[in-house]
C-alpha positions as a printed Julia matrix, in Angstrom:
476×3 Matrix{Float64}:
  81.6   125.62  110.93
  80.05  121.98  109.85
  76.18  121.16  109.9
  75.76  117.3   108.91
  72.76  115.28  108.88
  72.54  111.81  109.76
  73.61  110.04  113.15
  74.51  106.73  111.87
  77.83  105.06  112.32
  79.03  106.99  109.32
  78.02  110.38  111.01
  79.36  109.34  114.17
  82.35  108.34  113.02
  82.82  111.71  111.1
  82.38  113.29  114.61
  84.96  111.59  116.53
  87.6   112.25  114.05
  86.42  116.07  113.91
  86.86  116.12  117.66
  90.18  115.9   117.35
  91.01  112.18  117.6
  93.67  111.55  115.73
  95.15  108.51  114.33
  98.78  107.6   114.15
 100.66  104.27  112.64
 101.93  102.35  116.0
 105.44  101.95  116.25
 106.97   98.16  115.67
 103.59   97.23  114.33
 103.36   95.31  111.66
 100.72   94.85  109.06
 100.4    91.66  106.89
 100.6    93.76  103.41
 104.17   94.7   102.6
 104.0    97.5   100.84
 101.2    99.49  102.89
 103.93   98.79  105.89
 106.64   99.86  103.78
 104.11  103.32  103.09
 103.1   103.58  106.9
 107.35  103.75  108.46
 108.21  106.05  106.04
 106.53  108.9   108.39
 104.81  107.07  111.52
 105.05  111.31  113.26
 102.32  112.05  110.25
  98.78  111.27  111.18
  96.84  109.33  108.64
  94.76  112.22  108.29
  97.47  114.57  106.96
  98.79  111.83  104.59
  98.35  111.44  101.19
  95.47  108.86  101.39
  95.68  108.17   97.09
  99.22  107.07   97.89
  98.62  105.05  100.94
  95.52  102.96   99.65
  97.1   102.05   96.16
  97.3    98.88   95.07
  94.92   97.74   98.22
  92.39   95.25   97.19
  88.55   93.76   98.82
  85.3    94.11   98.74
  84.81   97.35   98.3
  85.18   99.81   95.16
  86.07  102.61   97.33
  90.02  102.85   98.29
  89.8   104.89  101.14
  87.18  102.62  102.48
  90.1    99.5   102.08
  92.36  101.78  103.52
  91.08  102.56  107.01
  89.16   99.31  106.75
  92.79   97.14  106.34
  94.43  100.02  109.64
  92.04   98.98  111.85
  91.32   94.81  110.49
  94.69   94.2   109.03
  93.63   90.7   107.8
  90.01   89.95  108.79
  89.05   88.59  105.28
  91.36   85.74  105.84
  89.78   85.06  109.32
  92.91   86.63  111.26
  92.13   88.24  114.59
  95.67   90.93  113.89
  94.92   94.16  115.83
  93.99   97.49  114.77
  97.86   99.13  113.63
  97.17  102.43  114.72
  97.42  104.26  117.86
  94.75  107.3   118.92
  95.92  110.86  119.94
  93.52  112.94  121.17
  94.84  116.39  120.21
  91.94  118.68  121.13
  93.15  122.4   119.16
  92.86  120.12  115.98
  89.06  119.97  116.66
  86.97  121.58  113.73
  83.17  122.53  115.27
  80.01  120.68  113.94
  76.51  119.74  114.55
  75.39  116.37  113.92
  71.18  116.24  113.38
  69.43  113.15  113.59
  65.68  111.87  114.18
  66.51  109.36  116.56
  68.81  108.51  119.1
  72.78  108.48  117.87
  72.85  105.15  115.8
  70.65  105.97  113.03
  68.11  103.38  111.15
  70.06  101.11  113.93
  66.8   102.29  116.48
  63.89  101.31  113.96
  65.39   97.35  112.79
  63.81   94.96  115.51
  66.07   94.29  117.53
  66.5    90.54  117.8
  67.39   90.55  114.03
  70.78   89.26  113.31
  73.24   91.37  111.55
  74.74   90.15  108.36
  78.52   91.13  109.14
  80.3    89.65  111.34
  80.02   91.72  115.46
  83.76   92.69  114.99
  83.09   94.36  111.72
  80.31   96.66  113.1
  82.68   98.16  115.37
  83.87  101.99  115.26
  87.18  103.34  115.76
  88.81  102.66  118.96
  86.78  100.7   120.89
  86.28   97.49  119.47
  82.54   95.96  119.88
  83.61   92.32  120.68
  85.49   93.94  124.03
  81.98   95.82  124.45
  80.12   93.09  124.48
  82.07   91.16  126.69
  81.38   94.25  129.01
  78.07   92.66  129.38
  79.03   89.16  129.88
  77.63   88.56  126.27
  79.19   86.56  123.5
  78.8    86.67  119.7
  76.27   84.08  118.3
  78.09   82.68  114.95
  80.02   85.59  115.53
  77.35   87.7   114.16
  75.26   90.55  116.91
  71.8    91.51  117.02
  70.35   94.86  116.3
  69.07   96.07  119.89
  73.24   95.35  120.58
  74.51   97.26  117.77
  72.18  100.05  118.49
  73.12  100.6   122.1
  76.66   99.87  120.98
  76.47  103.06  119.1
  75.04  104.9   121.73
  77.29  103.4   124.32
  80.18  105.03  121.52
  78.81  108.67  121.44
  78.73  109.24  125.19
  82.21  107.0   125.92
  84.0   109.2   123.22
  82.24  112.67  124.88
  80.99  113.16  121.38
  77.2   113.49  122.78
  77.44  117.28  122.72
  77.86  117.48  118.85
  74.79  115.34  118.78
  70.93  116.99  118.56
  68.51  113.92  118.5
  64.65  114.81  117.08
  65.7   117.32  114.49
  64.11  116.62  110.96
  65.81  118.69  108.06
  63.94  120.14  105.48
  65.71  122.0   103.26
  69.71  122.32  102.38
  70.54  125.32   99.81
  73.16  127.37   98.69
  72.85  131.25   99.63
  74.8   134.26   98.95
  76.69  134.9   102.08
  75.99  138.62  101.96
  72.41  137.88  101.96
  72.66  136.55  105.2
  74.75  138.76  107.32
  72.64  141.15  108.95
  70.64  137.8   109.44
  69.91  136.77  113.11
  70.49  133.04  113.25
  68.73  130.53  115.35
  70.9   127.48  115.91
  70.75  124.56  118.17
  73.9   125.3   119.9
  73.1   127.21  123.69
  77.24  128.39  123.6
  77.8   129.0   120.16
  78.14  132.48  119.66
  81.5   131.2   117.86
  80.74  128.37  116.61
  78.77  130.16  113.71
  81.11  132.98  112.79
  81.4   132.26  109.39
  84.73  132.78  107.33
  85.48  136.11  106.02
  86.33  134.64  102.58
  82.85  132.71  101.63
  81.33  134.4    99.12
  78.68  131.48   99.5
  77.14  129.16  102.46
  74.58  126.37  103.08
  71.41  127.57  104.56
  69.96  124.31  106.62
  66.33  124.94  107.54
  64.51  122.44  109.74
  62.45  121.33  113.22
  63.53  120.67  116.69
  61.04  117.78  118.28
  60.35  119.31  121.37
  59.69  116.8   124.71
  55.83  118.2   124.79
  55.88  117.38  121.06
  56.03  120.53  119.27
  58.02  121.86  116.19
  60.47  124.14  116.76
  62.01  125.49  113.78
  65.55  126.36  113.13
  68.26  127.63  110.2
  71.3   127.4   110.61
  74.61  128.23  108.1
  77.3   126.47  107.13
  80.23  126.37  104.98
  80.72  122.86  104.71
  77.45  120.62  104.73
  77.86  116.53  105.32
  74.82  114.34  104.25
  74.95  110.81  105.77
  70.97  109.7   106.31
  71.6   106.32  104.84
  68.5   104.58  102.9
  66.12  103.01  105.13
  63.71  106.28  104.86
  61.64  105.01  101.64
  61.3   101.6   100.58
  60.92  101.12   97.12
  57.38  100.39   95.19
  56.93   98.15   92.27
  55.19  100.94   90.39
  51.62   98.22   90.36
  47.68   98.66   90.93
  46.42   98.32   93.78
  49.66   98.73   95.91
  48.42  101.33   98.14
  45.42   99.09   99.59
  46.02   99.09  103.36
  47.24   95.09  103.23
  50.24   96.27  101.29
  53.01   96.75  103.21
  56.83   97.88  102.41
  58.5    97.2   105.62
  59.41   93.71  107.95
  57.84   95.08  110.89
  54.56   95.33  109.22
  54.68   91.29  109.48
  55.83   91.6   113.25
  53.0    93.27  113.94
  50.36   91.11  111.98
  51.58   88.24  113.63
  51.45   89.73  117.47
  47.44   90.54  116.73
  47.18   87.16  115.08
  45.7    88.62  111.99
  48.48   86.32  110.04
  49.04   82.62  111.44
  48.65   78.75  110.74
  45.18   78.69  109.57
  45.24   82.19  107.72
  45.65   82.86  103.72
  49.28   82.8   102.79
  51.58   86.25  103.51
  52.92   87.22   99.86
  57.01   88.61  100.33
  58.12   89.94   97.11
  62.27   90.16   96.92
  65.2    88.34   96.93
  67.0    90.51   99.18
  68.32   89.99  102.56
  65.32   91.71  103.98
  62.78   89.61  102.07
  64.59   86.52  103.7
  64.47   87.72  107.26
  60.34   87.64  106.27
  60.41   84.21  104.8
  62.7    83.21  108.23
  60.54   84.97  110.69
  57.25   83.84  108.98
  58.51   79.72  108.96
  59.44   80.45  112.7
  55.58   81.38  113.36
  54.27   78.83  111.09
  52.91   81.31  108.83
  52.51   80.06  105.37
  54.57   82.37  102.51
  54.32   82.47   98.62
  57.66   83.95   98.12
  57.53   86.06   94.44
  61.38   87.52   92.85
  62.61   88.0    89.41
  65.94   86.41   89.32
  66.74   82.82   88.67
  67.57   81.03   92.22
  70.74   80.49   90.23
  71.52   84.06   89.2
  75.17   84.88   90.73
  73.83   88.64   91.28
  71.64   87.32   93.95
  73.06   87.86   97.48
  72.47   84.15   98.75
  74.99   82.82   96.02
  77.75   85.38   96.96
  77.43   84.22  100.88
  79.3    82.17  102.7
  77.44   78.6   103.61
  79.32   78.56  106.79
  78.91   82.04  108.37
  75.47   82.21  107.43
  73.08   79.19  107.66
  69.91   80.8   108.13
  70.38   82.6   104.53
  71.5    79.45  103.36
  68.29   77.6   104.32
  66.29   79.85  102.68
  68.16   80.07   99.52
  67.51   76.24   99.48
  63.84   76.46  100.23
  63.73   78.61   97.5
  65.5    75.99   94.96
  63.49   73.17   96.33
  60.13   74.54   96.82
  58.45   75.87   93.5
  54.9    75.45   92.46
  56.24   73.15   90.53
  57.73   70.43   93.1
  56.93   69.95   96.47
  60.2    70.05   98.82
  60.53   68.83  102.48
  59.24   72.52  103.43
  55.84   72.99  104.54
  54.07   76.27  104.32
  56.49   77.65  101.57
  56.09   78.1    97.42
  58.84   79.95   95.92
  57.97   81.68   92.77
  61.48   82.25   90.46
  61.41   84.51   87.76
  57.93   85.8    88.4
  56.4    89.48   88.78
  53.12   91.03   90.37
  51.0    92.52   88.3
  48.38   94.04   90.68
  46.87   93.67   93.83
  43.07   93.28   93.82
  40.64   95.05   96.87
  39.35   91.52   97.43
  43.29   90.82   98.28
  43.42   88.41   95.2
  47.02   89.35   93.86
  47.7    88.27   89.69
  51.25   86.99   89.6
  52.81   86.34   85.91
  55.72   84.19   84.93
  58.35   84.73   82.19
  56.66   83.06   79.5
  53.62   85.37   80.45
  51.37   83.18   82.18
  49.38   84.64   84.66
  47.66   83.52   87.71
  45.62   84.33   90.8
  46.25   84.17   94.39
  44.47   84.58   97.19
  46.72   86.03  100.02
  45.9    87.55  103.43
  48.62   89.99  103.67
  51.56   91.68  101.25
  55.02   92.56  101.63
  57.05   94.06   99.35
  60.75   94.17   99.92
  62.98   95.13   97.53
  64.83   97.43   98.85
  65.02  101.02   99.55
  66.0   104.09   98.74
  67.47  107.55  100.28
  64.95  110.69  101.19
  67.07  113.75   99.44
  63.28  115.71   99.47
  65.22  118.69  101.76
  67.81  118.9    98.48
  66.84  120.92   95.04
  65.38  118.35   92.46
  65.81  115.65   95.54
  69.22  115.62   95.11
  68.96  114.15   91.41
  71.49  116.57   89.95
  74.68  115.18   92.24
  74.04  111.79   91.37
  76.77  109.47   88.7
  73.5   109.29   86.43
  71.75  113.1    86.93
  68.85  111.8    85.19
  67.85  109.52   87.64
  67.29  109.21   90.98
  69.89  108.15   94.03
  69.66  104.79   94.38
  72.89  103.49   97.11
  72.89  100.15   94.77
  72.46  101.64   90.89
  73.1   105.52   91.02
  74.96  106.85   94.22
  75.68  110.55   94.51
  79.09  111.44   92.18
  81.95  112.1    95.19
  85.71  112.53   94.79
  86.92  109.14   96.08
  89.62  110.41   98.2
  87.61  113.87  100.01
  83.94  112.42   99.36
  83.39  115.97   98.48
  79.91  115.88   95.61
  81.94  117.03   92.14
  78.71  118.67   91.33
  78.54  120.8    94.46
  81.81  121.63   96.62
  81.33  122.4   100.06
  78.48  119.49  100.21
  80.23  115.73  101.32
  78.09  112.48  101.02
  79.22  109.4   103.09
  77.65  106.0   103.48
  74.98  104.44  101.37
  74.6   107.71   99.84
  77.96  107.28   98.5
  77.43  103.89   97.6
  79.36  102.77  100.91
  76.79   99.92  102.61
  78.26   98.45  104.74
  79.37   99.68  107.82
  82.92   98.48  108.05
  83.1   100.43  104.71
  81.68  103.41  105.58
  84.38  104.31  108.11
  86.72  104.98  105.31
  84.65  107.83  103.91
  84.5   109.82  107.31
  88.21  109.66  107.3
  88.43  110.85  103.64
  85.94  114.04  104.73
  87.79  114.54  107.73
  91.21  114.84  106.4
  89.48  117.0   103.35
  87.9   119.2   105.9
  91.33  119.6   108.47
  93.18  120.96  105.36
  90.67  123.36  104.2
  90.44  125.05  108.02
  94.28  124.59  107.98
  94.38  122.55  111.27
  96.55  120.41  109.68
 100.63  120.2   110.91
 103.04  121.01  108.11
């Protein structure tokens, strides 16, 4: 028996390929790298899943530091870097007796932090990439007589994509939406077996019959969100426990005074909202972003598009090759391209051709005062005050591992600090995803340090080949 929490495309990837969909290499196919087609004929009767996936993804190259993750990425996109439209080279079997039972628990609907990004926001990858196995989104979208802007979907389509997935794949009965976790710990199996157990599963009186042989399981404690709006608690046990909740839970604070006052804010949609009751506009004090992230430029585009004047405050020089703009391409992304040149061309120091803008390199706030003044310093140590109506600070964010001992600290690479997706991802095997610290627990996705979603495919096919052998389901 599985538990795994988290219904993003990493979790619901995980559950189609533990529903027994199985992929095969398709006959007289041929992929654009040599060798991996060399690999894939000599046994196209072996599913993927029972290969050795070390072997297969040697030697496979991108941009991504995980090989299983190039692997599956290169199966199903043999040569999308290169702007090739190949298809996917494998086939799908659906071979139901190799079918391993889970749960998958998730706040929101199936599609994860997908529900809570406003919807007409335009993803960074490319539509094709956001797809999941087997049912490609481009040939989704078409479905509703919809193209791909710049190639590139919105949100609200990626979302309902997702959804669209679940119940087209007959995966929804896996799924429990408006569950919140709590607490995931290691018990003594004995300790529970005169235990009654109250699951989420109305059938399951075999679902949770757990293997003679465990000498130890995962308790999951939690709460069911009931319809009328009341908690209903629940623990269920598990031998093998998945963890894919992604990031977006807690943004991350600068650490400064004043950064709790209520015109602080750590998420986009706190400008949305300003800007619908008019408390931000033309006439108002600027908005202050802080970041030089993705997210912080989605603020700086959505603010010029309502004429809302911006002081835009990051740390990095505007020529720093760590910052995302300068690792972009100028083509596939204009918007990020304009403001990565509003933010060259309009410092305090010069005026540019952009009205309503000042971008602030290499400075840092160093508190925000009740009468909203906020005291900004530069890197020779100059400070100075600004008067701003409204504050957002977007630098990223990171994972909620408060239902895990010590948060989750002690399976991270670096188990004195916490998970961070970017700087200090949990510590997995690269080719099971299985936590070396903790066996039986599997992290996937951002968690992993897998962020994007084309990448995180790879890591559901690593647990779910992991997982097949240990239950033996897997053909000799």
């Amino acid at each position: 028996p599985l538990f795994f929490s988290g219904n993003g495309p990493s979790g619901i990837c995980l559950s189609y390929l533990l529903s027994g969909y199985t992929p095969y290499f398709k006959r007289h196919s041929l992929h654009p790298h040599p060798i991996l087609q060399r690999k894939l004929e000599e046994a196209p009767e072996v599913s993927v899943l029972d290969q050795d996936l070390e072997y297969l993804s040697e030697g496979l190259e991108g941009r991504s530091d995980s090989p299983v993750a190039l692997l599956f990425d290169a199966l199903q996109r043999p040569d999308t870097d290169f702007g090739g439209t190949a298809e996917s080279v494998l086939t799908w079997w659906h071979e139901p007796d190799r079918a391993i039972p889970h749960l998958v628990l998730g706040r929101n609907a199936p599609g994860g932090a997908w529900h809570s990004i406003e919807g007409s926001m335009v993803t960074l990858s490319r539509g094709e990439w956001m797809g999941l196995p087997d049912l490609p989104f481009k040939e989704w979208l078409k479905q509703k007589r919809r193209g791909l802007r710049n190639n590139r979907a919105t949100a609200e389509d990626i979302a309902q994509y997702y959804q669209h997935y679940v119940m087209k794949k007959g995966l929804q009965k896996n799924f429990r939406c408006g569950t919140v976790v709590t607490s995931v710990r290691k018990v003594s199996a004995e300790s529970i077996s005169n235990h009654t157990q109250k699951d989420l599963q109305e059938d399951s009186d075999s679902l949770w019959n757990l293997n003679e042989k465990s000498t130890e399981v995962f308790q999951v404690d939690g709460f069911f969100k009931s319809m009328e709006g009341d908690k209903e608690p629940f623990s269920i046990y598990a031998e093998n426990v998945v963890l894919a909740t992604g990031t977006y839970d807690n943004p991350t604070w600068l650490g400064v005074k004043g950064e709790n006052l209520s015109y602080v804010h750590h998420q986009l949609s706190a400008l949305e909202e300003a800007a619908k009751n008019n408390s931000v506009g033309i006439m108002s004090d600027p908005v202050l972003i802080v970041g030089a992230g993705l997210t912080a430029a989605d603020a700086i585009l959505f603010a010029h598009h309502c004429n809302i004047p911006v002081i835009h405050v990051f740390r990095r020089r505007v020529t720093d090759p760590g910052l995302i703009f300068n690792q972009l391409p100028k083509m596939m992304y204009p918007e990020y391209h304009k403001v990565h040149q509003m933010m060259k061309e309009q410092t305090a120091a010069c005026a540019g051709p952009y009205e309503h803008y000042i971008s602030l390199p290499e400075h840092h706030v160093l508190s925000f005062g009740k009468d909203k003044k906020c005291i900004l310093q530069d890197k020779n140590g100059c400070q100075k005050a600004y008067k701003i109506s409204t504050a957002l600070v977007l630098t990223g964010s990171n994972p909620n591992l408060s239902f895990l001992p010590n948060d989750g600290i002690d399976l991270a690479m670096d188990s004195d600090q916490p998970v961070s997706s970017k700087r200090n991802p949990i510590d997995v095997d690269p080719f099971t995803y299985e936590c070396t610290q903790e066996k039986g627990l599997y992290a996937l996705g951002p968690l992993a340090g897998d962020n994007f979603v084309r990448f995180v495919q790879g890591g559901a096919l690593a647990v779910a080949s992991s997982l097949l052998k240990k239950a033996n389901k897997n053909p000799p």
